[in-house]
N, C-alpha and C positions, 0 to 999 in steps of 0.2 A: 256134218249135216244133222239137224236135230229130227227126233221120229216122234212125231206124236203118238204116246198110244191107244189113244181111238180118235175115230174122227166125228162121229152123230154128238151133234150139238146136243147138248144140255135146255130143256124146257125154257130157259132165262133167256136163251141165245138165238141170233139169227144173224145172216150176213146180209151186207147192205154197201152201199158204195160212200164215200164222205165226201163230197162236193168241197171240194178247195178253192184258193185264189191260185194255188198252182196245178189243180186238177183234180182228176178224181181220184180215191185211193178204194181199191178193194180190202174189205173189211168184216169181222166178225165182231158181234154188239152185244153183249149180255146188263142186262136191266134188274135191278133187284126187285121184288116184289111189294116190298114198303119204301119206308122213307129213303130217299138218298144221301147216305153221309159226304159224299165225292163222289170220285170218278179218276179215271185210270186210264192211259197210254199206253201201249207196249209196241215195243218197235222188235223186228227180228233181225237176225244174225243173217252172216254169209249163207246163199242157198236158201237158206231158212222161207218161213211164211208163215202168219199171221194164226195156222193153225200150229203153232210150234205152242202156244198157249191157249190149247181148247181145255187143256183140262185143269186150268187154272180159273176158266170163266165162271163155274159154278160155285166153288166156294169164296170170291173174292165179290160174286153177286150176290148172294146168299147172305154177308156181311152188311150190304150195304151200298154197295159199289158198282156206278157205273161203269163197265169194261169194254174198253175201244182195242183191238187186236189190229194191226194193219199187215199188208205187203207193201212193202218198200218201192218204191219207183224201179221198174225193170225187173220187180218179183213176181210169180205166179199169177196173179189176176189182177194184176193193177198193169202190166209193161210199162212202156219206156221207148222212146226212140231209139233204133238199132244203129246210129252213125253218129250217136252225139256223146264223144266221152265226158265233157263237163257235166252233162245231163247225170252224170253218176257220182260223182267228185263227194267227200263225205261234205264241204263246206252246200253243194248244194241239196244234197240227202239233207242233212241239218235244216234247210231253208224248208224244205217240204214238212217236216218235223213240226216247225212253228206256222207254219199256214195248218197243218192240222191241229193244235193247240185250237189256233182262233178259231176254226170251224166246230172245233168241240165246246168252246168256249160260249159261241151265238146260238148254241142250242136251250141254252141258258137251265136252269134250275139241275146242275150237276155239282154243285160244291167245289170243296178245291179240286185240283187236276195233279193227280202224282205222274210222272213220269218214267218211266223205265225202258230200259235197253240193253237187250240180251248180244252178247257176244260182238259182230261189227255193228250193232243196235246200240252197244254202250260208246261207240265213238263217236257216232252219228249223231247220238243226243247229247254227246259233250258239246259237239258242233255248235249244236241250236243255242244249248245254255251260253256258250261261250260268246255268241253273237248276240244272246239277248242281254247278257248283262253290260258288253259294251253298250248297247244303247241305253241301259238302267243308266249307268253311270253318264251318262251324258248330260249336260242340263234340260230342265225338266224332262227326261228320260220316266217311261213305265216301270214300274217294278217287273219282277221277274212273274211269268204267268201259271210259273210249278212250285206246288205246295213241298215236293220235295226230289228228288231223283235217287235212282234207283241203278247202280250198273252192276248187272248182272252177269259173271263167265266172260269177262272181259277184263284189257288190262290198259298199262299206262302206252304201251306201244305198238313195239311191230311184235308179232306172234311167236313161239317159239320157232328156232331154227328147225326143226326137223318140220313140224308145219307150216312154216315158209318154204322150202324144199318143193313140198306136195302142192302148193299155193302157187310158188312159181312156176312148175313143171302144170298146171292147168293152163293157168294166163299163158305160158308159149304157142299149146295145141289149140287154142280155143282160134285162132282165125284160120285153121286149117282144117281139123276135125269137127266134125258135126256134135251135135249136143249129144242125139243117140249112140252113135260110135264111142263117144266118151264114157257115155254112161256103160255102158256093154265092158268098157274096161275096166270100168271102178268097180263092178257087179264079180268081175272075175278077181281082184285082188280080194275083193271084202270075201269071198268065197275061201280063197285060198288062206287065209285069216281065222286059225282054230276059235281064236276068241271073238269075234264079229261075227264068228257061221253061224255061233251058240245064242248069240242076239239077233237073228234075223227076224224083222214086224211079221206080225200076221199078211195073209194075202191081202188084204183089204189094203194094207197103211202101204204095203210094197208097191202097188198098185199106185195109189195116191204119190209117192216119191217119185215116181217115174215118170207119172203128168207131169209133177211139179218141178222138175229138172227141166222138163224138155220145155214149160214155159219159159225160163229165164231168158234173160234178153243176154246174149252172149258179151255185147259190150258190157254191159254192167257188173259182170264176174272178170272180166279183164281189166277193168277200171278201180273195181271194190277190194279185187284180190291183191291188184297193185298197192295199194294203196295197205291194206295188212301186211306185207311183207317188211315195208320201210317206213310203218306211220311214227309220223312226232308224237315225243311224251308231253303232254300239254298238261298235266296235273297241276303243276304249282299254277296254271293260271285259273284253272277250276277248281284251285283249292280256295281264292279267292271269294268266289260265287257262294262256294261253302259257308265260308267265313262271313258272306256281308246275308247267309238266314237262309241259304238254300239247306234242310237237310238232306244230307244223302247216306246211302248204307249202299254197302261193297258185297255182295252175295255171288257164292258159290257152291258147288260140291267139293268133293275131299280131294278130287284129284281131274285136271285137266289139260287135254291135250294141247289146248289154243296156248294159251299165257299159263306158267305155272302157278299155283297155287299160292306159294309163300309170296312171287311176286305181285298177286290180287292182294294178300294181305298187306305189302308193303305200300300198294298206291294207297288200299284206304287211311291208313296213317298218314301220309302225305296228305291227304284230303281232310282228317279230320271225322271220315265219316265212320257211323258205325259200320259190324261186320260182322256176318254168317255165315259161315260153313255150313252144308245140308250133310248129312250124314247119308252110307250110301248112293251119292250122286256122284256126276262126272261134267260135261258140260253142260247140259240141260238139264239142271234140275227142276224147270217147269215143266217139263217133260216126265224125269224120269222119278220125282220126289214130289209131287203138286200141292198133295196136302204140305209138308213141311215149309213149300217154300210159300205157300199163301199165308199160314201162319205168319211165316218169317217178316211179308210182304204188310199183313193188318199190322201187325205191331210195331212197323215203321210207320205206317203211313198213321195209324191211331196219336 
């Protein structure tokens, strides 16, 4: 679960909804002050929400850069049908991905449109890419609608095993236990956790995580989570995409729980893309590292 650490938006920023052709997404917006070089996507991970990257909005505005933050279908202020497992499936997360593409797209005077996707966010917009370059490659096919992609604390597959463990013992209690009840159990292990006790957010952010649990749509963590324990490694096919002028770069911190680390560095090699390590970070380094990884983030996208 990533913490953001604060939540009061930045001057540049405000939230707003993003009218789709598949619906609305809950959203935070940050606008630079002068000219607009681009503009920016960010999709979030498992659990996660759109404020997983508040504290990335001001300096990647500040640059120049329009920043679109979402909730995922079935996350915190966007929901989700509670009985429809396709409604979660990463190929139709991915379909949602490219309807917001083109709704960021029709607002027109944002430049190019980079791409990024943190943690189940990096599968999710493989999805899309992998859907839109089969239609590129089709006759008279579109080009691809991202200037580059970005996957971030994500890897080529299914998760590590001890994180799979943890992943599938949620998906078992989730149609029996209530979200609360879960949470009261996760609150006692991370307690019982010398190293988690010494990281606990401030009241404000603990506060905000406990909203923001109790919104998910319980399908959508049984469907999502599914789906990381046993996902395909699809890289050589989106190394492809790479190849026919998607750039993309591989970022992370030094060490992570979800996908190990050497294995992030070994899909970008398969992919071709370039790669960052943040120093001092761990899953969220937009979170826990902002300045370095926005750095990291202009001089890809530049």
């Amino acid at each position: 679960m990533s913490t953001p650490p604060f939540l009061t938006l930045p001057p540049s920023a405000r939230a707003l909804r993003v009218v789709t052709a598949r619906g609305q997404f809950a959203a935070l917006r940050a606008d630079p002050a002068g000219p607009v070089r681009g503009s920016a996507l960010l999709v979030p991970g498992f659990t996660g929400s759109k404020e997983d990257f508040i504290a990335l909005l001001e300096p990647l505005a500040s640059a120049g850069y329009r920043v679109t933050a979402v909730d995922q279908r079935g996350q915190y202020e966007t929901g989700g049908p509670h009985d429809d497992p396709a409604a979660y499936a990463v190929a139709a997360l991915g379909a949602d991905v490219r309807a917001l593409t083109g709704a960021l797209a029709a607002e027109g005077g944002t430049g190019p449109l980079h791409l990024l996707g943190h943690s189940l966010g990096g599968q999710v917009v493989r999805e899309a890419v992998l859907a839109a370059a089969a239609e590129a490659a089709a006759p008279g096919g579109a080009p691809l609608p991202w200037a580059s992609l970005t996957l971030m604390s994500t890897g080529p597959g299914p998760i590590d095993p001890a994180e799979a463990e943890r992943t599938r013992l949620l998906v078992e209690v989730l149609p029996t236990m209530g979200l609360e009840e879960i949470w009261q159990v996760i609150q006692q292990m991370e307690k019982a956790d010398g190293e988690r006790a010494r990281r606990l957010p401030s009241p404000e952010v603990a506060a905000f995580l406990h909203r923001r649990w109790l919104a998910n749509v319980p399908q959508a963590l049984i469907t999502t989570g599914s789906h990381l324990v046993a996902a395909p490694d699809r890289v050589a096919e989106l190394a492809a995409a790479v190849t026919a002028g998607l750039p993309a770069l591989v970022l992370s911190g030094v060490q992570d729980y979800a996908w190990p680390v050497p294995e992030q560095t070994a899909m970008a090699e398969r992919l071709g893309a370039h790669r960052v390590v943040v120093a001092d970070a761990g899953h969220s380094p937009n979170a826990e590292q902002p300045a370095a990884t926005a750095e990291a983030l202009l001089a890809h996208w530049g």
